[in-house]
N, C-alpha and C positions, 0 to 999 in steps of 0.2 A: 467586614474583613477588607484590606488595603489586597489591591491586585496581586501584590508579592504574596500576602498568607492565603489568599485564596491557589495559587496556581502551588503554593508547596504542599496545600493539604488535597488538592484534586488528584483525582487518577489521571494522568495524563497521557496519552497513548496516540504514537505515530504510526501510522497504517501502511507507511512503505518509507522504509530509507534503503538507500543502492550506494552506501559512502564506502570507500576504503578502509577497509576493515584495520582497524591497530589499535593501539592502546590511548594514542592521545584521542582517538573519537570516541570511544571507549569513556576516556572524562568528562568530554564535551559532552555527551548524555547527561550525565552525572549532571555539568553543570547545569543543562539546559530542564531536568529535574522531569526526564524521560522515567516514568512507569516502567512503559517496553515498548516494545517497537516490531512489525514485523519486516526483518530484514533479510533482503536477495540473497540465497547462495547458486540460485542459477539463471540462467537467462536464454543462453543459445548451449550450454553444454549439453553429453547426452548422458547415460547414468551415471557411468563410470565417473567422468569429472566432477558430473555434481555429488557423488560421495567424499571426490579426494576435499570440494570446497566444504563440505560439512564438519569432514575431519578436522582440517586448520583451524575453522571457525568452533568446534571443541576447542582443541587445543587453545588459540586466544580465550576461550572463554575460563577454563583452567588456570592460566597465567593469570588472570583480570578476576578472578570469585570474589574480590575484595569492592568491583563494581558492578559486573552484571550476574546473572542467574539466567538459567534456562524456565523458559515458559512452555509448560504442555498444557495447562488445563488457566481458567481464569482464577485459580484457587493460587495457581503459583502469580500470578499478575497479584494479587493480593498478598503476596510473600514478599514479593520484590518493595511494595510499597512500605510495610513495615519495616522491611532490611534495610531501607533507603538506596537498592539497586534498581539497575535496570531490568526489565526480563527480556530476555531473547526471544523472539521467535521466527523459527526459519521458515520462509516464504518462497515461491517460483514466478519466475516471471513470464514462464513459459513450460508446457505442459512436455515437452522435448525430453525432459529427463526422464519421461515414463515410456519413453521407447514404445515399442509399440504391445507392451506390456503390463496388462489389467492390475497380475499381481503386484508389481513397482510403489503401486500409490499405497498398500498395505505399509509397504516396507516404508517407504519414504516418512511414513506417519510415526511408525515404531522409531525414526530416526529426528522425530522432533518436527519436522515439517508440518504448518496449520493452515497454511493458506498456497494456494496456488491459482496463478493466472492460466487459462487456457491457452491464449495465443499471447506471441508476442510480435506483434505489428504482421508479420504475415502468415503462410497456408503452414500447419502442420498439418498432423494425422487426427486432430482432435475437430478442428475449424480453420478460420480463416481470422487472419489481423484487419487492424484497421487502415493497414496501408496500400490492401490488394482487394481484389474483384472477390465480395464474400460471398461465398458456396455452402455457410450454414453448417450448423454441427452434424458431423458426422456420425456416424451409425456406430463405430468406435466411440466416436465422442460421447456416445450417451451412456456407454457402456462406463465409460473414464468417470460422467458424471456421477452414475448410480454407484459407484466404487469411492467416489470421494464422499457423497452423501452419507454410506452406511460406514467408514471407516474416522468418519468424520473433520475431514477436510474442507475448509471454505473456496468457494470458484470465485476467480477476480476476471474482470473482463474489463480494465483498464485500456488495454491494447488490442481488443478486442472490436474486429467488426461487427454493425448492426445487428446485421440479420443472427450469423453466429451467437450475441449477445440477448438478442429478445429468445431462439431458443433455447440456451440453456436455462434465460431463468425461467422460462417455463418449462423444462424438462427436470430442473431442482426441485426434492424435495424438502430441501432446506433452504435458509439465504443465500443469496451470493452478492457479490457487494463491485463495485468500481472502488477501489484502495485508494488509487489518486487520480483523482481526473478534475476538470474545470468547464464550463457552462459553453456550447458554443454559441447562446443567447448572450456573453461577453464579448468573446471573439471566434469566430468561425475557425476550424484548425481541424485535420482528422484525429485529431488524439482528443477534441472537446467531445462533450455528450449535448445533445439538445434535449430542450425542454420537455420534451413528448422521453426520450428515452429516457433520462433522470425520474419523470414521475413514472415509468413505468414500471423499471424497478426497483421504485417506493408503494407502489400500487400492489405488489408481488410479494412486500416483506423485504425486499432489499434493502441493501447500503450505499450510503455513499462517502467516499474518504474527499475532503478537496486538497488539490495537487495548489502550488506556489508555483511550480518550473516555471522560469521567466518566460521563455517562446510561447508558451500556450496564454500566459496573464494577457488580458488588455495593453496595458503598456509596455510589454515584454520588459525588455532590463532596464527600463527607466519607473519598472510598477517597486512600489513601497508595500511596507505592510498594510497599511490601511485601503492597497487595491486587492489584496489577498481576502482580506477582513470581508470588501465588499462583492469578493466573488464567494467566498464562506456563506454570507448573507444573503445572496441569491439563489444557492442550490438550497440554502432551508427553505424560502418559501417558498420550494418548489414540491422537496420531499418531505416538510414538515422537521421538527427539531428532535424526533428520537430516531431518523433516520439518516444524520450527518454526522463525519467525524473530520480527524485529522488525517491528511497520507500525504505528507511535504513532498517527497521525491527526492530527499536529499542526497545530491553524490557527491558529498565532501571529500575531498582529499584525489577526486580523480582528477585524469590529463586529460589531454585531447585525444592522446590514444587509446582510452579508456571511447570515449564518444564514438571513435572513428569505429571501433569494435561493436557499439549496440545501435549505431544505424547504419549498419551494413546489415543485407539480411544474411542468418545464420553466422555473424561477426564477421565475415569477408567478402560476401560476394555482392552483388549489385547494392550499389547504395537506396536508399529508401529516403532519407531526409537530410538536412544537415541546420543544425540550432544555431553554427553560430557563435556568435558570443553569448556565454552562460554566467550570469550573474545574479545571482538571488534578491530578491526582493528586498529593498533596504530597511531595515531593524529586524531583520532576522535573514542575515546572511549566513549565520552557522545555527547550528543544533544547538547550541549555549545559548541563542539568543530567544529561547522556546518562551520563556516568562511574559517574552516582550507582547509575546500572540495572546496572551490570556488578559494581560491589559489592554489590548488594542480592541480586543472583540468585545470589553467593558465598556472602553469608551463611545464604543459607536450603538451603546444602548442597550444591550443585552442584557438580561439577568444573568445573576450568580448563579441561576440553577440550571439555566441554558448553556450557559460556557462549560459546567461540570456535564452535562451531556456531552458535547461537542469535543471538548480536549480528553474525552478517553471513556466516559459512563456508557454514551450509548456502543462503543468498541465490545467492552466488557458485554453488552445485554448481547449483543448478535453472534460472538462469539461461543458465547457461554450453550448458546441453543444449535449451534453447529460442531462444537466438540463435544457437547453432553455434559460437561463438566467445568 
């Protein structure tokens, strides 16, 4: 198979995109020959809002059924392939929207949500981020977990402090995964995982998504995809090749004011980091240029059966045992 026929016949699946949600990214999946993707409808809101983003994100989805579909189960991930759509699925990037309300995660699941992050970079009521002094999951937080485990939700701990991170996944009793994160054995960063953390939870049954966001790469926005390829190729043999996927972090279509709102903590108040200039990794600066990653990670020696792991199989295997379906 030529790189093009292999990446049109693989399951391909991004583990976190955070873009501006419309119709022309909506194509650029299409082009970029996205399966499905688990994509942000919240971050710092609290229920209320993150229902009003769900509804819209319906609604687009409605207007667009000619491109994407909704993803509940990995049966519709298998739908969407056939169809030649994308599947949706709505993901948190912060555990906020469940207020401080057990029942919420029921509901939020009934509403299409399949993956949620516990923290995001600092203290909720669940845990602690990985931008503040971590205090570990809370007593609450295990209740949150045991609620997401049996209604079958995935926990991300992408933005997740250590401590906080080592226990939920040992308070899981299912996967939980980092959606997108990058080696800090590449570059030291608080948003990287170290070596000891990455195998730990691969040692557990966990996952891991690798992130592209230029600030975290080795060369930040002067890194290509071939430094993405070789930070891809680092967390494998770290966690082994049925324990990596894709989670680019793509925020297409945002401003600066979009930035200024998710590194302030709770969107305004004390800032927490600032990126900078954000420029994507060259040969896949957009979602369209997705192909480019399925030949890049050929050429630097991979097998065919490694890459159909990586770009979306092993997504499908971890998924599939934390929604039941």
């Amino acid at each position: 198979m030529t790189p093009s026929e292999l990446h049109n016949d693989a399951i391909v699946i991004d583990g976190l995109i955070i873009a501006k949600w419309n119709r022309e990214l909506l194509e650029d999946m299409r082009r970029g020959g996205l399966t499905a993707a688990n994509c942000t409808v919240s971050v710092w809101e609290g229920f209320q809002a993150t229902v009003d983003n769900i509804v819209k994100s319906n609604q687009l989805m409605a207007e667009c059924s000619d491109l994407v579909r909704p993803v509940r189960t990995t049966a519709d991930i298998s739908r969407a392939k056939e169809e030649g759509k994308t599947g949706i699925i709505f993901g948190f990037q912060n555990a906020h929207a469940f207020e401080d309300q057990i029942g919420y995660v029921e509901i939020f699941k009934q509403l299409g949500v399949g993956i949620v992050q516990m923290c995001y970079n600092t203290q909720n009521l669940v845990g602690t981020g990985c931008y503040e002094r971590d205090g570990g999951l809370s007593g609450f937080g295990r209740e949150i977990v045991a609620e997401m485990n049996r209604v079958g939700i995935m926990c991300d701990l992408s933005h997740v402090g250590a401590k906080t991170s080592e226990e939920v996944i040992l308070e899981s009793k299912k996967p939980v995964c980092y959606s997108h994160c990058l080696p800090s054995g590449l570059k030291e960063h608080p948003r990287n995982k170290s070596d000891q953390e990455l195998k730990f939870i691969a040692d557990h049954g966990g996952f891991v998504g690798v992130t592209m966001f230029a600030p975290f790469l080795k060369k930040g926005i002067d890194s290509t995809i071939e430094d993405y390829c070789e930070a891809i190729e680092y967390v494998m043999n770290i966690v082994g090749e049925d324990a990596i996927g894709i989670g680019t972090d793509f925020t297409q279509g945002h401003g600066q004011e979009f930035f200024e709102w998710l590194t302030h903590d709770k969107g305004y108040a004390r800032r927490l980091t600032d990126f900078g200039k954000i420029i994507n990794p060259k040969g896949i600066r957009t979602i369209g240029e997705f192909p480019n990653l399925t030949e890049a990670l050929l050429k630097r020696g991979m097998s065919e059966t490694q890459v159909r792991k990586i770009m979306g199989e092993n997504w499908v295997r971890v998924l599939k045992d934390v929604w039941g379906a």
